[in-house]
N, C-alpha and C positions, 0 to 999 in steps of 0.2 A: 646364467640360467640354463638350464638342462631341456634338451628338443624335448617336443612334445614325445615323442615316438620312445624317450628313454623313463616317462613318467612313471609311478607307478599307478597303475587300472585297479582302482576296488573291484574287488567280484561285485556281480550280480547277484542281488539275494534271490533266492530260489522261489519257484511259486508255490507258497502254501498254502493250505487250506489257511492257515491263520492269519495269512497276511497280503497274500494275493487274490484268491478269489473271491473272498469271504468281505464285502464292503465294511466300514470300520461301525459306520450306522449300525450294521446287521448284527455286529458281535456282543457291541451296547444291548441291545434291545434283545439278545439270545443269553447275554448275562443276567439281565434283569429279570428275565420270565423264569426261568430255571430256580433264580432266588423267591419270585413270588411264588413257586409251584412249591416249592420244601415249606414256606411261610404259613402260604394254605394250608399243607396236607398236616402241618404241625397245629394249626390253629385246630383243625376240623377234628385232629384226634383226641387234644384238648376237651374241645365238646362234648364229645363220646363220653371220656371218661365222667365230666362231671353229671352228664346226664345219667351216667350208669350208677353213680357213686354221689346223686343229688343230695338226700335225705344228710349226706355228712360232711356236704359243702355247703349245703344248709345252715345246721351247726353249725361248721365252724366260721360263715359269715356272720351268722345270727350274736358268736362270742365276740367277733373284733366289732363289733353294731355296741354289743353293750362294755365292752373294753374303753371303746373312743368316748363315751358318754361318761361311764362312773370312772375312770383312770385320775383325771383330773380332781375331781371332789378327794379319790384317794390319797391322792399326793399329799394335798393339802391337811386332811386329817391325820395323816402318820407324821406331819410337824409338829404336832402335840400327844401321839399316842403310839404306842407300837404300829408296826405295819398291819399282820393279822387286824386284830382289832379295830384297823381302820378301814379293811375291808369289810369287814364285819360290817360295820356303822354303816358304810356306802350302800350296801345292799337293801340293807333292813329302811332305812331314808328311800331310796327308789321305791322297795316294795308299799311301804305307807304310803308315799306320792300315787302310785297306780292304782292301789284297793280302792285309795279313797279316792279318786275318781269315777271307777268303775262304782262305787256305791253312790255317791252322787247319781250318774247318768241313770242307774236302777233306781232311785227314787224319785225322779222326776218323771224317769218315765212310768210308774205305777202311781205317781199321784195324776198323772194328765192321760191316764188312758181313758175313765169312764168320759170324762169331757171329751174327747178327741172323738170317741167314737159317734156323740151324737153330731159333732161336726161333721163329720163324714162322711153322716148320711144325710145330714142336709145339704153339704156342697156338693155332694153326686147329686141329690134332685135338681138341687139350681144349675149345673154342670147339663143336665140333662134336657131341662127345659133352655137353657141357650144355645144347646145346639141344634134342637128343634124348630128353634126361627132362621133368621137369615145369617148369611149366605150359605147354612150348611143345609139346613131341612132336613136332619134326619128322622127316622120311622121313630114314631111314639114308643118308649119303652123297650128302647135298642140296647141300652145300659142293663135294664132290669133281664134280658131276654143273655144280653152276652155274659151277666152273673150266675143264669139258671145253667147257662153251657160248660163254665168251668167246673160247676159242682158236679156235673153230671159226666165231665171229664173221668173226674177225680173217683168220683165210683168206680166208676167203668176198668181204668186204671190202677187202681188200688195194689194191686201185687207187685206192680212195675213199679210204683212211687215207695212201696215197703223194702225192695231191693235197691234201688234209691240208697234209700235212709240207712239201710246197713252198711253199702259200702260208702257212705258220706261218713259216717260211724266210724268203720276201719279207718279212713282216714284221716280222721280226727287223730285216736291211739299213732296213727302215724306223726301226728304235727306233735301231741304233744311230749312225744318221745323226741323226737327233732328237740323241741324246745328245752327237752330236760338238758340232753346233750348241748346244746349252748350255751344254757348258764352253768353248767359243767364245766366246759372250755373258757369260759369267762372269769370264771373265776381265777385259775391259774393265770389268763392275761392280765388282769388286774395287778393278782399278786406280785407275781415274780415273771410280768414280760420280758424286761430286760433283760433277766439272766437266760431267758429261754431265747430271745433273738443272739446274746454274746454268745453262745452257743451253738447257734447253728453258723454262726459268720465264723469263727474258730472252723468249721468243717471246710473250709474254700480253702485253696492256696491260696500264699503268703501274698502272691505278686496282688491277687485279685481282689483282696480280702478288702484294703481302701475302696474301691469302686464300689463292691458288695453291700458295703455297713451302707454307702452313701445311697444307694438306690435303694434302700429299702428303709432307712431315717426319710425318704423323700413320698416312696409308696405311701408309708404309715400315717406322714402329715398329710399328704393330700387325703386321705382315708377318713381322717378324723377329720378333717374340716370341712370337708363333704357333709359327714353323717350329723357334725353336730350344724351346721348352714343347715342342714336341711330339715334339721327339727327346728332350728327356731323360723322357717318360711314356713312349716306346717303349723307352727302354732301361730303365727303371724297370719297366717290363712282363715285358722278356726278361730279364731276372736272376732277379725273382721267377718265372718259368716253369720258367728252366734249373735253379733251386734245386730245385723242388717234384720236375720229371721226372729228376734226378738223385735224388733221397731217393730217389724210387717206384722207380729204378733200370729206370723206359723208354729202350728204347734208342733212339739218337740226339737225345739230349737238347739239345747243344747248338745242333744244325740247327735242331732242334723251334725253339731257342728265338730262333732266327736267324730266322725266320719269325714266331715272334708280333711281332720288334721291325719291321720291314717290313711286317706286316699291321697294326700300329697307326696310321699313317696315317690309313688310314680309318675315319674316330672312328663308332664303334657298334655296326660292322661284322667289323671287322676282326680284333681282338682274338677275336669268338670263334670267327670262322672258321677260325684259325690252333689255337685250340686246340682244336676240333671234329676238326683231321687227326692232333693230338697223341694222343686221347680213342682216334682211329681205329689208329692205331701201336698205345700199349696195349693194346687190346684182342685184337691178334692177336699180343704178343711178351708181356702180362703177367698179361691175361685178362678179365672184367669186370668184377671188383671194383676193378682200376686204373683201369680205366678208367673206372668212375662218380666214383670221385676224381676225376680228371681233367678228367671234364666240371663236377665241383662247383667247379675250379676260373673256369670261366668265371663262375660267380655271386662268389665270391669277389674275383676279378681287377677284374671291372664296378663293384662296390660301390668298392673302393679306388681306383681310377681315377674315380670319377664322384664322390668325395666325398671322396677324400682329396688324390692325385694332382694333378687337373685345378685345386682351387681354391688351391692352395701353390705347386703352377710356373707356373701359367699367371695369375699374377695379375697381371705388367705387360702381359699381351698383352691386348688385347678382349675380354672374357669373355662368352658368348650362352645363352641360357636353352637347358635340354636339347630344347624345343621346337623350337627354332629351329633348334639342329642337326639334329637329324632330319630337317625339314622338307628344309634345306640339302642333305645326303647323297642324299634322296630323290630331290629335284627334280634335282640334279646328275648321277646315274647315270640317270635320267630321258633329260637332256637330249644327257649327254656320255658314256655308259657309267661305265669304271671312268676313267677320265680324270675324266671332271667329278664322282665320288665325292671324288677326291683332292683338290678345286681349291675344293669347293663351302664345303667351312669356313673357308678362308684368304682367301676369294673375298669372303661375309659380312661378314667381322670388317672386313676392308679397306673393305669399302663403308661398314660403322657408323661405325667414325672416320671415312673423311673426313665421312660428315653432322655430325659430332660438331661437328672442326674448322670446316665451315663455316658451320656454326649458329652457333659460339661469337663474340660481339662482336668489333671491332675492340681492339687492344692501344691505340692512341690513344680511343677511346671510352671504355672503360676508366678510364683517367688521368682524365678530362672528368666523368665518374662521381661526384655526389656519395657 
């Protein structure tokens, strides 16, 4: 063995910022921040654009909404008929589904209006004289006095409510130009999606192109099974409503309940907003003991939707901690109004799978795999 003295001395590595001074904790956490700052300022500009460019992120949500719903009916018909053709069929089958809804609810509602109304004003009287006794004691004819005040509003107002009404107008021509434009967009997803996704995956390189198809075959499912879970919770919502406000025998039941399925959408929210206006009908056609039923129904509705509903239909779609939804909704009507309420949970789940898929090894890796 060789004296210490003839050994050979590794150098001393030198002090550098990267490795000397700089604790190894500190480089962690100045890597991580650095990445969340690009993350943000990507997300935020994101934002920007759609909110700049809403009206045609609109549309083209509005087309993959009706792509994930009529796609499958489609498939199934062009096994017996050309494709076109089967599109065709698909559309035309929705559009009689919807009129004749919409004409239902418009003649239910125009056979129970004259009844409705003397309702009305009989549960405001009765509405009025219970809350004239105890515990509330209000002033005689506080109802009739706060009815003379809105009219007198409305006069008074008349040119601010007529400017109102135009630019509620314009933005109608705004929605339903949005709406032309997505069953526009819809159509071609229906048709020929596939060729239009082969087609954009064709634009990636070659290395990337497996990963690419896989996260966005992954986006698409979660997308649709989202959209279509969340129309049968909405219609699973509005049966059980129109069921309860028909027993309770409130009128416009079936309206009522044509709104809670359209207010479920927006998961949280929605549902009990819809039945807050239902709780409000009640009480002035049935009085308030219906109408604290009614509102008992929002606890009841939430419980089976958040525990029964959501985890039996929505099990092939994404499924997100109730955390996360909220979060989602929040930040969404935050950023986007009620637009990014609707967008913010389908928006989520989309983004988890593709991490999912991109995370997940290569299918050749796999194989290689002892």
């Amino acid at each position: 063995m060789r004296p210490a003295r003839d050994r050979a001395v590794a150098p001393t590595p030198a002090a550098t910022p990267g490795n000397g001074l700089v604790p190894h904790g500190l480089q962690v956490i100045a890597g991580w921040c650095w990445r969340l700052l690009v993350l943000g300022a990507t997300i935020y500009v994101l934002f920007k654009l759609l909110a700049r460019f809403q009206p045609v992120a609109v549309a083209v949500f509005l087309g993959l909404v009706i792509a994930a719903l009529l796609r499958p009916l489609a498939d199934r018909l062009s096994r017996v008929m050309k494709r076109p053709l089967a599109v065709v069929c698909a559309y035309v089958l929705c559009i009689v589904l919807i009129a004749g809804g919409f004409a239902l609810t418009g003649y239910l509602v125009a056979g129970e209006s004259g009844h409705v109304t003397h309702q009305f004003d009989t549960g405001i009287a009765r509405l009025e004289t219970w809350l004239e006794g105890s515990p509330f004691h209000m002033r005689p004819g506080a109802l009739t006095g706060l009815q003379h005040k809105v009219t007198s509003f409305i006069s008074s107002h008349r040119s601010t409510l007529i400017q109102s009404a135009l630019s509620g107008a314009t933005q109608l021509v705004e929605a339903l130009t949005v709406i032309a434009l997505g069953l526009f967009c819809s159509v071609f997803f229906v048709h020929s999606g596939e060729r239009m996704w082969g087609w954009s995956r064709d634009q990636i390189p070659v290395d990337a192109r497996g990963r690419w198809d896989r996260a966005g075959r992954a986006a698409w499912r979660a997308f649709a099974g989202y959209i279509r879970g969340i129309i049968l919770v909405a219609g699973t919502n509005a049966i059980l409503v129109g069921i309860a406000l028909f027993v309770l025998r409130v009128p416009f039941a079936v309206p009522l309940a044509v709104l809670e399925f359209l207010a479920a959408f927006v998961p949280l929210i929605g549902s009990p907003f819809a039945l807050a206006v239902a709780s409000v009908v009640a009480l002035a056609a049935r009085g308030p003991v219906t109408a604290l039923i009614v509102l008992a129904l929002i606890v009841v509705i939430g419980q089976l939707e958040g525990h029964l509903l959501h985890p039996l239909i929505m099990s092939w779609a994404v499924r997100l901690h109730p955390v996360v939804v909220a979060i989602s909704v929040i930040a969404g009507t935050i950023a986007l109004g009620f637009v990014g309420a609707v967008v913010a949970v389908p928006f989520v789940s989309v983004a988890w799978a593709v991490i999912q898929a991109v995370r997940a090894p290569e299918p050749a890796a796999e194989s290689r795999s002892p």
